[in-house]
Structure formats: C-alpha cells, structure tokens
Residue frames relative to the residue before (quaternion, step in Angstrom):
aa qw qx qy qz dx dy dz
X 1.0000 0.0000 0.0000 0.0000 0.00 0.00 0.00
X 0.9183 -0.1189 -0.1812 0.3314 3.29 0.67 -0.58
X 0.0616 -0.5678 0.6970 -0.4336 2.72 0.25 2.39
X 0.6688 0.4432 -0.3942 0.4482 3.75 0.10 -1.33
X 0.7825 0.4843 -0.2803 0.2731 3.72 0.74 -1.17
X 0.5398 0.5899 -0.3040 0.5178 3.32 1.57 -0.99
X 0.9318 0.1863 -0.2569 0.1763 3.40 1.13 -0.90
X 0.0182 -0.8503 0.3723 -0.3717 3.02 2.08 1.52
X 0.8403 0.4577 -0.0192 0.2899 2.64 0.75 -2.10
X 0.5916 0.4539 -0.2863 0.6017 3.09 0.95 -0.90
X 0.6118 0.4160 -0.4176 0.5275 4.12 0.46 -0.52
X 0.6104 0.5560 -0.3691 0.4267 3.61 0.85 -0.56
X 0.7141 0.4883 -0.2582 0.4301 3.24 0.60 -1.22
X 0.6091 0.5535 -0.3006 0.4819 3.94 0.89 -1.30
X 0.6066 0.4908 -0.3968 0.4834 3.48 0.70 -0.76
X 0.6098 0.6808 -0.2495 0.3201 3.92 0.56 -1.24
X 0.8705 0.1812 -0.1236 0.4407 2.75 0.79 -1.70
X 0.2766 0.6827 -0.4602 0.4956 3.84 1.82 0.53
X 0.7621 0.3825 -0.3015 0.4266 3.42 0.48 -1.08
X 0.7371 0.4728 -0.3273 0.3551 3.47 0.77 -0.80
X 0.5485 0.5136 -0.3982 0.5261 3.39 1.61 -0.97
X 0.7496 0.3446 -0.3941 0.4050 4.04 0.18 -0.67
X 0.4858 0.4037 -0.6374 0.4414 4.13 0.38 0.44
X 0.6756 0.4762 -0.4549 0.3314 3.48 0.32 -1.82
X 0.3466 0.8146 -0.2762 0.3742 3.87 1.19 -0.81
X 0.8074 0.3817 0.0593 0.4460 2.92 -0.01 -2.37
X 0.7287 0.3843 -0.2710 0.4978 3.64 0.75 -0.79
X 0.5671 0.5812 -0.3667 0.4541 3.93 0.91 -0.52
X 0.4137 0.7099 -0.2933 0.4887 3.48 1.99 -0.45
C-alpha cells in the first residue's frame, strides 16, 4: 500500500515540477 503511495507521489511531484520548469521555459521565450 504504501509503495503505490510513495509511488503516486513522486509521479505526482515529477509531473509539478515539468510543468513549472516548461512555463518558466515558455516565458524566457
């Protein structure tokens, strides 16, 4: 159980910080 959760999170987090690195990204555009 929490294996699935640890690995939620961490998929949860990678996703976050993709999105945040590709505006900061998008606006240096």
């Amino acid at each position: 159980m929490n294996t699935f959760y640890l690995i939620g999170a961490i998929a949860a987090a990678g996703l976050l910080v993709y999105l945040v690195v590709a505006l900061v990204k998008a606006e240096d555009l």
